[in-house]
N, C-alpha and C positions, 0 to 999 in steps of 0.2 A: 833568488834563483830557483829553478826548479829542474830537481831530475827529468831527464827525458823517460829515463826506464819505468821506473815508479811514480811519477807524477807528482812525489812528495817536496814541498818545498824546503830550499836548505839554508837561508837566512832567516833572520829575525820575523819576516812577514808570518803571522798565526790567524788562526780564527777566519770568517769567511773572505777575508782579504786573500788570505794564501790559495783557495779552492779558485777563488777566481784565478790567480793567475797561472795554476796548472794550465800544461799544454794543451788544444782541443785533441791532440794527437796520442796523450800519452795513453790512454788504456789501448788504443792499438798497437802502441809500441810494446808494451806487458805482452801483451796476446803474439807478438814475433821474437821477442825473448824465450818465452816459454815454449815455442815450436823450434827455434832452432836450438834449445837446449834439446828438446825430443829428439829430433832428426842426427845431431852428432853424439846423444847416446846409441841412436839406432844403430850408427856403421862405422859409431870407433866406443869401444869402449874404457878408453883413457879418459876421464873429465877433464872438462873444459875450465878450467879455474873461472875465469869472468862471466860465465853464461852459468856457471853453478849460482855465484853471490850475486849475480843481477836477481836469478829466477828465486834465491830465497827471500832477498827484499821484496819481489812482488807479492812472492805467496804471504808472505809475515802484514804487509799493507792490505791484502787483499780479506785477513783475518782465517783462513786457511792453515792445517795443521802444517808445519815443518816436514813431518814426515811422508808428503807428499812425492816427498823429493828424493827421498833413502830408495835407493833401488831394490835393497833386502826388506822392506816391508810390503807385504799383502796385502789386499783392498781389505780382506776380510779384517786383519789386525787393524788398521787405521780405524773402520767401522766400528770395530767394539768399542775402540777410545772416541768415535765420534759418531754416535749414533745417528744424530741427524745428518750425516750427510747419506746416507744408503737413500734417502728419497732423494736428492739431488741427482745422485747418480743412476735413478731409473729411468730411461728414453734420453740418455742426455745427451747423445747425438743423433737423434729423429729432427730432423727440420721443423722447425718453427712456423706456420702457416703467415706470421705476419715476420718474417726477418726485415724486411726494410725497416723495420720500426725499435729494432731488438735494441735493450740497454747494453750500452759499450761495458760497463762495470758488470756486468752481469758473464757477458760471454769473456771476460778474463778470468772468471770464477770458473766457468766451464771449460776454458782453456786450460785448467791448473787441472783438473780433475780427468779430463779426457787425457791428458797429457800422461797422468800416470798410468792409468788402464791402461792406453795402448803401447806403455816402453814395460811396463809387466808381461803383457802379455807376447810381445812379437819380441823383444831381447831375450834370447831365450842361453844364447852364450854358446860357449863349448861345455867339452870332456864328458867327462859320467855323469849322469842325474840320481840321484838319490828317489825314492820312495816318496818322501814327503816335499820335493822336491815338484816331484809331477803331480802329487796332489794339489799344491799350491798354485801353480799352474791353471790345472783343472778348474780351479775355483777362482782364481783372476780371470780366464778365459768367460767363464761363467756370465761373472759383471760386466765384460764386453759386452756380452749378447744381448745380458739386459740394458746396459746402454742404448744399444740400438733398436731397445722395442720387442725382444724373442726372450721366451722362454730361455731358461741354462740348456745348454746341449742341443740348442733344435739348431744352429748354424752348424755343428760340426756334424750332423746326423746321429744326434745322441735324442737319451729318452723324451725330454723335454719337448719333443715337438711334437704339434696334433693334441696335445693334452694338458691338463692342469699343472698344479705343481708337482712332478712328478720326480721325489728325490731320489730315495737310496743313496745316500752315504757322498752327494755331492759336494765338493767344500770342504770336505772333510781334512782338512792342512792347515797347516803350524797358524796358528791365530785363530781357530776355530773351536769355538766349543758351545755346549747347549746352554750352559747359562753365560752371565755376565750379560751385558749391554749389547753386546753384537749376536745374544741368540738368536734374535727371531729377523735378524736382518741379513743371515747368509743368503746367498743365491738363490738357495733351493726354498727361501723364504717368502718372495715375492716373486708374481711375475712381473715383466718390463714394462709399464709403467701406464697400461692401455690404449698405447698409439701403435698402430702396426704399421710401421714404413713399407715401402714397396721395395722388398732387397734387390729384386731385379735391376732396379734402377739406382738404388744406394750404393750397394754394397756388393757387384754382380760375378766377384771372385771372394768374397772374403770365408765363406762357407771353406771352400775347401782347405785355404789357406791353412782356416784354424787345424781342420785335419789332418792335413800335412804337418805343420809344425808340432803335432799332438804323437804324430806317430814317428816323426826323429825321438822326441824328447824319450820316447817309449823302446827305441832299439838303442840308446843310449844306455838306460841303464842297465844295469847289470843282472838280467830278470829273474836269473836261477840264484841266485845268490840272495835276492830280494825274498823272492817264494820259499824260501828253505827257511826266512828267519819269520816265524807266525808274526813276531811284535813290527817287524817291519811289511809283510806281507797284508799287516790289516790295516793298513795307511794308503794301500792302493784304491782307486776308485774305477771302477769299472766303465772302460769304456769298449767304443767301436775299436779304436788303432791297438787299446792292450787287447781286448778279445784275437782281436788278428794274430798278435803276437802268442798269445797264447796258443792260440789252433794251430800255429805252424811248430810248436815247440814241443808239443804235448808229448810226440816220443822220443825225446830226452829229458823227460823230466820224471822221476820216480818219488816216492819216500810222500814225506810232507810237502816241499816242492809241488807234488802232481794235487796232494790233499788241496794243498790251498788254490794251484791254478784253479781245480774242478768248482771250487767255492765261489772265484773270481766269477766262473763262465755261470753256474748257477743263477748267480743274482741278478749278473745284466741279461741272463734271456728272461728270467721271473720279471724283472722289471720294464724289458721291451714289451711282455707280453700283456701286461696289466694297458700298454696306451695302446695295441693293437687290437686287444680283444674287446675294449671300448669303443673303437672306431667300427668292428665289425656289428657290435648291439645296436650302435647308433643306426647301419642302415637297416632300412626296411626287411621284413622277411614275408614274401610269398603273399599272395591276394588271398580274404578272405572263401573257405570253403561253406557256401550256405547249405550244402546239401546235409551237412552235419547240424541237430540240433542243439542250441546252446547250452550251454551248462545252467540249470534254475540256482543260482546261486546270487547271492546278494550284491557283489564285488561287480556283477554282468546286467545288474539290472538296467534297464533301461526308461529311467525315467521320464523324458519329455515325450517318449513315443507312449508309453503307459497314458501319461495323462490327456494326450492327445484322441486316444483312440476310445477314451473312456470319458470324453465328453457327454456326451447324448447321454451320458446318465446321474448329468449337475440336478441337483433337486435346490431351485429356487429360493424355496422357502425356509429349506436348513441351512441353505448355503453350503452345502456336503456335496462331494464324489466320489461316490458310488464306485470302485472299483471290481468290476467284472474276471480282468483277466491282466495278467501281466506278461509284459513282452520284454523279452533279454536278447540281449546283444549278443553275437556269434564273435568267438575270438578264437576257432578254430582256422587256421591257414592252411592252404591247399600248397604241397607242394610232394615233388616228383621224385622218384630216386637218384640221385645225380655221381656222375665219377668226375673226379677231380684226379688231373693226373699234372704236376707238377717237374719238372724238368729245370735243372738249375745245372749250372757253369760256375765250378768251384774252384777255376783259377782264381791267381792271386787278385786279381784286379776286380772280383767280382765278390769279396770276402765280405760287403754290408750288404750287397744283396742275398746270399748266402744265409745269412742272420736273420733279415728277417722274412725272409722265403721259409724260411723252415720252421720258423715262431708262427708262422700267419696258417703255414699248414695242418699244425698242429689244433688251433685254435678249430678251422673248418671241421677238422675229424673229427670236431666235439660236439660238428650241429646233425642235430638227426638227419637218417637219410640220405648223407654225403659221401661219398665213398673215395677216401682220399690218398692218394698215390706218390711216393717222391721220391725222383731220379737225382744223383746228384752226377756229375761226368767234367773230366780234362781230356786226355787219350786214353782211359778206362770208365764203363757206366760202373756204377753202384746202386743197386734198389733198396733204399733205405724204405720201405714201404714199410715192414714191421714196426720200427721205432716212430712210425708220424707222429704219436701221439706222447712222446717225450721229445722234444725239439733239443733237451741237454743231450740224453744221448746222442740221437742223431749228429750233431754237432762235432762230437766226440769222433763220431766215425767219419770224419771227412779229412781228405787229405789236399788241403790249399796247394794251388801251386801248380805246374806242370803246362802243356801244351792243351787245346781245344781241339778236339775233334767229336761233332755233334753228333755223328752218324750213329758211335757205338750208344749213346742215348737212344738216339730214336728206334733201332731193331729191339730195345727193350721196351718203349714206350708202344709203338703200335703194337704188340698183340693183346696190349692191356684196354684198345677201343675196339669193344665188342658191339655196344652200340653207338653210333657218333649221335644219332641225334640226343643223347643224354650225356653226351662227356663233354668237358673243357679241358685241354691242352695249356698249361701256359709253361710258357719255356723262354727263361730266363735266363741272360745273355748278353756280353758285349755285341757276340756274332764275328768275332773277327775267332773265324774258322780256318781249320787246314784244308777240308772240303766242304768248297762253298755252295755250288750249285749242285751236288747230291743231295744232300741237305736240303736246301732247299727246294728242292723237284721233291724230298718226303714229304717235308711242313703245307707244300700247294697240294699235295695227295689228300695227306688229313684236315685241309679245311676244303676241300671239293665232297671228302666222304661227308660229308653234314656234321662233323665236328667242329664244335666252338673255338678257335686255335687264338691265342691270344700270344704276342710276340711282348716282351719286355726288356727292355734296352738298359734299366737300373730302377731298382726299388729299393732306394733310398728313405732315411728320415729327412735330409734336406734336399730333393730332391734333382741328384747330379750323376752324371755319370755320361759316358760317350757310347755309341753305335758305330759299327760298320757302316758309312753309306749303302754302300752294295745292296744291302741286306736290307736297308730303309728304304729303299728306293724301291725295290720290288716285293716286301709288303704292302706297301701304300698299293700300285699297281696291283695287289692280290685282292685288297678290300679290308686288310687285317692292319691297319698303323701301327707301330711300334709305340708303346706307352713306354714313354719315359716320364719320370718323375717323383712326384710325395708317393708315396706307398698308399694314400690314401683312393687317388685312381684305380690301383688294382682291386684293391679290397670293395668299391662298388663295381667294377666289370665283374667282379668274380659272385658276388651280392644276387646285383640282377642276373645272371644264368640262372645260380643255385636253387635261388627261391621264385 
C-alpha cells in the first residue's frame, strides 16, 4: 500500500518496486497538506493534530529539518543549523519561466520552505511583543523579501531599496550572531537571488501589508519601558513604523529612554542617507562649462585626442611621435545658483515621506550652489530652514499628527521665491486639505510666476502612498503631474532643475 500524504510505501514492497507504485498524485498531495496546515495556523492558532503529523512525515521524507515546523524558530536559527538552505531560500517564490515543466518533488521542497516564511511572518499573534521579539520578526520579514527577489526592507520602504546590501543592524534577533554557520547567510547577507519579479503584478498589496503588520507589532510593545532598559533597547532594529513611533513619543520620553530613542532615529536617517546620497551621485550634474580651461593635470589628460591631433608628426623611420602639445579634458560643470524650497505635510499619514524629504534635503544643501529651504506644516507652518543640513535634528522638531491646512505653508514659502526662474517648489503631500482651492489658486500663481513647482503625492522607499483626486486632477490640467512613487523619480526632477 502506499500513503496518499507521503507517497511512502507501507508493506513489504522496497527498492524500485515500491517508487513505482507511489501515487502519480502524491507529491501534490504533500504540497495540500503543507498549505492547509499554513492556512489553519494563519486563522486559528490551536494545532491541528492530523495536519501537524501528516505535514512532519512529509517534511522528515522530503529530508528537510523538523524545525520547519516549530512556530518559535526563526529562519535565521534554522539557517545557522542548515546553512545550505539560505540559497534555496533566495527568489524562492519568483516564478519559474518554465513552470509547465517544474519537478513535482522539487516544489514540495519549496512548499515546506515557503510555508514557514510566510506563517513566521504574517502569524504574528496577540498581546505585548517583546524587543527581540520584533527583532525576529524584522529579520523573518527580511527572508520574505528575499524570497521574492528584493532586497531586506525595500518591500516595507525600509533601507534596502535602490541600493546594495545596505544593513545596519538587520537581523539582528534571537538566532542571530556573526559567527557560527549562519554568519554570513542573514538577510542583510545577500541579496535576493538576481531575479527581480515584477511586484506590480506578484505581489501588488504585499509591500504595505508588511508595514502595517510591522507597525501593530511596534505600538504593541511596550516602547518606553523597552527604551529605558539599554540591554533591551539595543535589540531594536530601526525601522520606518519604530521611527514613526518614536517621533510621535519623543515628548514623553526623558532620561535614557530619550538617550536611546535619539540613538534609534540617528542610525536609520545615517543609514537612509548613505542609499539616498548614492542615488543623488549616480545622477548626472550640470553640462560641461568649456569656457573654463582644464585643469593640466595628469588624471584630465586626454589621451586619444593628444594622439590624434599629433599625428602629422609620426617620423616613419623612427617609428616615434612626436608629441607637440597636449590636450586635456574639461571636467569643469556649469551650473546656476539654484533655491530649493521644500514644503512637506507632517501629518501622520505622511511620516515616510517626512523622512526621507528631509534626508534628501539635507543631502542637496551639501551640493554647491543650492540654496535649500524646508517647510514642514499640519494646521501650523514650521521653517526648519536652519537645521536642513542636520536632517536628525530637524526630525526632532517636527510634531506628526494633526489636521492639513496648506495655506499657512505657503504665506511662508512664497516670500522665499524671489526669483522663480531659479527656484523649485516641491511640496509634499497627500493634499487632502482643509482649503482646497485657495491653495491651489497659490500653487497655479507659483508655477505661472516661472517657478519650477513640482507636486508629490508619496516619496516612498517602496513606492506607495494615496493622493486627493481633486488635487490630481487639476495638476495634471496645470502641466505639473503629481509624482508619486520610488523616491528615486524626485531625486532626478530635482537632479535636472539643479544642475
Amino acid at each position: 500500500m502506499t500513503d496518499h500524504v507521503t507517497g511512502r510505501t507501507t508493506d513489504h514492497i522496497t527498492g524500485p518496486a515500491a517508487e513505482e507504485t507511489a501515487l502519480p498524485g502524491a507529491d501534490e498531495n504533500r504540497r495540500q497538506v503543507l498549505y492547509w496546515r499554513l492556512l489553519a495556523r494563519l486563522f486559528d492558532h490551536e494545532e491541528q493534530a492530523t495536519l501537524e503529523s501528516a505535514s512532519l512525515a512529509v517534511v522528515e521524507d522530503i529530508g528537510l529539518p523538523p524545525a520547519l515546523l516549530d512556530p518559535q524558530a526563526s529562519i535565521d536559527a534554522i539557517v545557522q543549523r542548515h546553512p545550505e538552505l539560505a540559497a534555496e531560500l533566495d527568489a524562492l517564490m519568483v516564478p519559474e519561466p518554465d513552470e509547465e515543466g517544474r519537478d513535482r518533488a522539487t516544489e514540495v521542497r519549496r512548499a515546506a520552505l515557503a510555508s514557514k516564511v510566510l506563517l513566521n511572518v504574517f502569524a504574528t499573534g496577540t498581546g505585548t511583543v517583546t524587543a527581540g521579539q520584533l527583532a525576529r520578526w524584522q529579520s523573518d520579514a527580511g527572508w520574505l523579501e528575499r524570497a521574492l527577489g528584493c532586497k531586506p526592507g525595500e518591500l516595507r520602504g525600509g533601507r534596502g531599496a535602490g541600493h546594495g546590501a545596505v544593513s545596519g543592524g538587520r537581523g539582528a534577533g534571537p538566532g542571530t550572531g556573526s559567527g557560527g554557520a549562519g554568519g554570513g547567510v542573514s538577510p542583510t547577507g545577500t541579496g535576493g537571488g538576481g531575479r527581480t519579479p515584477d511586484l506590480g503584478r506578484l505581489v501588488p498589496e504585499i509591500g504595505p501589508e508588511l508595514g502595517a503588520l510591522e507597525a501593530d507589532l511596534v505600538k504593541r510593545m511596550h516602547l518606553r519601558e523597552v527604551l529605558a532598559d539599554p540591554a533591551l533597547a539595543a535589540q531594536l532594529t530601526p525601522s520606518m513604523s519604530l521611527i514613526e513611533q518614536l517621533l510621535r513619543d519623543k515628548n514623553n520620553l526623558s532620561g535614557v529612554a530619550l538617550a536611546n530613542a535619539k540613538a534609534l532615529i540617528r542610525r536609520f536617517v545615517d543609514e537612509v542617507a548613505d542609499v539616498l546620497r548614492t542615488q543623488v551621485e549616480k545622477a548626472s550634474v550640470g553640462t560641461l562649462d568649456r569656457s573654463i580651461p582644464p585643469k593640466r593635470v595628469f588624471r584630465n589628460l586626454d589621451l586619444d585626442r593628444t594622439i590624434w591631433k599629433n599625428l602629422t608628426n609620426w617620423d616613419p623611420e623612427e617609428e616615434r611621435l612626436y608629441v607637440d602639445r597636449l590636450y586635456y579634458r574639461h571636467t569643469v560643470r556649469r551650473t546656476t545658483p539654484q533655491r530649493l524650497i521644500v514644503v512637506v505635510d507632517q501629518s501622520g499619514s505622511m511620516v515616510d515621506s517626512m523622512v526621507n524629504c528631509t534626508i534628501l534635503a539635507s543631502i542637496f544643501a551639501g551640493l554647491p550652489k543650492v540654496d535649500v529651504h524646508l517647510i514642514a506644516y499640519d494646521t501650523q507652518a514650521l521653517d526648519l530652514t536652519p537645521w536642513v543640513s542636520d536632517p536628525f535634528e530637524t526630525l526632532l522638531r517636527t510634531n506628526l499628527g494633526g489636521g492639513t491646512d496648506g495655506t499657512v505653508a505657503m504665506a511662508l514659502a512664497q516670500p522665499k521665491i524671489t526669483e522663480p526662474r531659479n527656484t523649485v517648489v516641491v511640496w509634499i503631500s497627500d493634499f487632502y486639505e482643509w482649503r482646497s482651492e485657495p491653495l491651489f489658486e497659490s500653487m497655479a500663481a507659483v508655477h505661472r510666476s516661472g517657478a519650477k513647482f513640482i507636486p508629490v503625492g508619496s516619496v516612498t522607499s517602496s513606492g506607495r502612498g494615496s493622493v486627493n483626486p481633486w488635487f490630481r486632477e487639476r495638476f495634471k490640467d496645470l502641466g505639473t503631474p503629481v509624482i508619486s512613487g520610488h523616491i528615486r523619480k524626485l531625486v532626478h526632477e530635482l537632479k535636472t532643475f539643479l544642475t
